[in-house]
Phi, psi and omega in degrees: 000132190280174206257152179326132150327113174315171193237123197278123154349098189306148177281158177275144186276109200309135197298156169258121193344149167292161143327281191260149144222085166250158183233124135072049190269165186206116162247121183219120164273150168286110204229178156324128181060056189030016136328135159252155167245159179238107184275336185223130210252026207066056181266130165250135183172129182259151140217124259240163163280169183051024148297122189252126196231164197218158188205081163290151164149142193310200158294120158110013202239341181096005186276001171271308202295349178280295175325294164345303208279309165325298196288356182073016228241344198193138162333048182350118161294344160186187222040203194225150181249114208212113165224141184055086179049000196248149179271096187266353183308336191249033158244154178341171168259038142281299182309312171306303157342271162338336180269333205298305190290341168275305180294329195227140162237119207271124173241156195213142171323293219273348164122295179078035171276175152278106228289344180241048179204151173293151206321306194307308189298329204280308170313314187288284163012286177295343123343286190334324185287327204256035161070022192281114146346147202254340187297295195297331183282285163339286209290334183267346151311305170316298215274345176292294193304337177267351178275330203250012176088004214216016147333310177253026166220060138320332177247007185276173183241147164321285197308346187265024154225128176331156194306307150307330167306273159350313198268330181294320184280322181313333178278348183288322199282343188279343192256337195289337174270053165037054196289157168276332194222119169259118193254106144260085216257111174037063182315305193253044190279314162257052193238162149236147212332322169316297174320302175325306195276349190275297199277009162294315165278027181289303172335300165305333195260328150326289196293336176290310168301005188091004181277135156310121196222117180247177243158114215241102168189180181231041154241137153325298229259356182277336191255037169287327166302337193286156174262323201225110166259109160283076193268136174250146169214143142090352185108342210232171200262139186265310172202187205189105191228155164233171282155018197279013183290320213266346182280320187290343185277000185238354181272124187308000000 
């Protein structure tokens, strides 16, 4: 009797995609008297999951039109964007929309709640699209709301909650479709300092939990939180360091 066949190797299980990939992106606005401005400059740069990344840099440096562009919120004139494996720099603004509400959780300077329904309804919003039972869609509004510490004012309306508050249901509201990527653009920009620092570690403690986090803003000590600084000038990436000595060092 012949002897058993070896028993074939398991294949190594194919790597997982970044978060982020862009290659060679470019934004040129059109101006007047056939001027272009160049918002972005053939900027590269991966980011991996569960990275927590800061994206510095003065006025005029690109670091909003980079957000944009993350966020799907606005178009490359060329190179490429590839996020969680998809190519979105070539899809429609239908395809796009769909990435924005699945894919990406938006924390904004201004909250961008809705000022006459409550913290839950506010939370809940994004979900609607996605065609969800409203018992599940409810129940994942909670617990998103319960991540962020805010479980018992759920039922409150934006003007009946603090400042802190307010920005903890915008974080809640970015998490409940379970995104690959948490965007946050100058989070604690209308905040004071107490406040700030409660919700950078809210952050931190997002990012410990595996979420992916990039961050948009021009204070240090915020992005001092970051494991990786990403500095932009001119459009173009100036330098790109990581940090966690410097992140450990802001943290009680």
């Amino acid at each position: 009797m012949s002897p058993p066949a070896p028993k074939a190797s398991p294949s190594p299980a194919a790597p997982e995609a970044p978060v982020i990939l862009i290659e060679d992106l470019w934004r040129t606005y059109s101006m007047a008297a056939g001027l272009e401005v160049h918002a972005l400059q053939g900027v590269s740069l991966t980011i991996e999951r569960n990275e927590y990344v800061a994206i510095i840099g003065p006025s005029g440096s690109g670091k909003s039109t980079l957000m944009n562009l993350l966020g799907c919120l606005d178009t490359p004139t060329r190179g490429r964007y590839v996020l969680s494996g998809r190519t979105v720099s070539e899809l429609d603004d239908d395809d796009l929309a769909l990435i924005r509400n699945l894919e990406i959780g938006f924390v904004f300077q201004t909250f961008n709640l809705l000022p006459r329904t409550t913290a839950l309804h506010n939370v809940e919003l994004p979900l609607i699209y996605s065609r969800l039972p409203k018992d599940e869609r409810r129940e994942r509004a909670r617990a998103a709301l319960a991540a962020v510490d805010l479980e018992d004012r759920m039922h409150h309306k934006p003007n009946e909650l603090s400042g802190g508050q307010r920005q903890r249901v915008a974080i809640a509201r970015a998490l409940v479709t379970r995104p690959s990527l948490l965007l946050a653009d100058e989070p604690t920009g209308n905040l004071d300092t107490a406040v700030s620092a409660e919700i950078m570690a809210l952050f931190d403690r997002l990012h410990a939990e595996g979420n992916t986090i990039v961050l948009i803003t021009h204070e240090r000590d915020i992005a001092a939180h970051a494991d990786r600084v990403i500095a932009l000038r001119d459009g173009r990436i100036e330098s790109d360091v990581r940090q966690q000595h410097l992140r450990a060092a802001t943290r009680p």
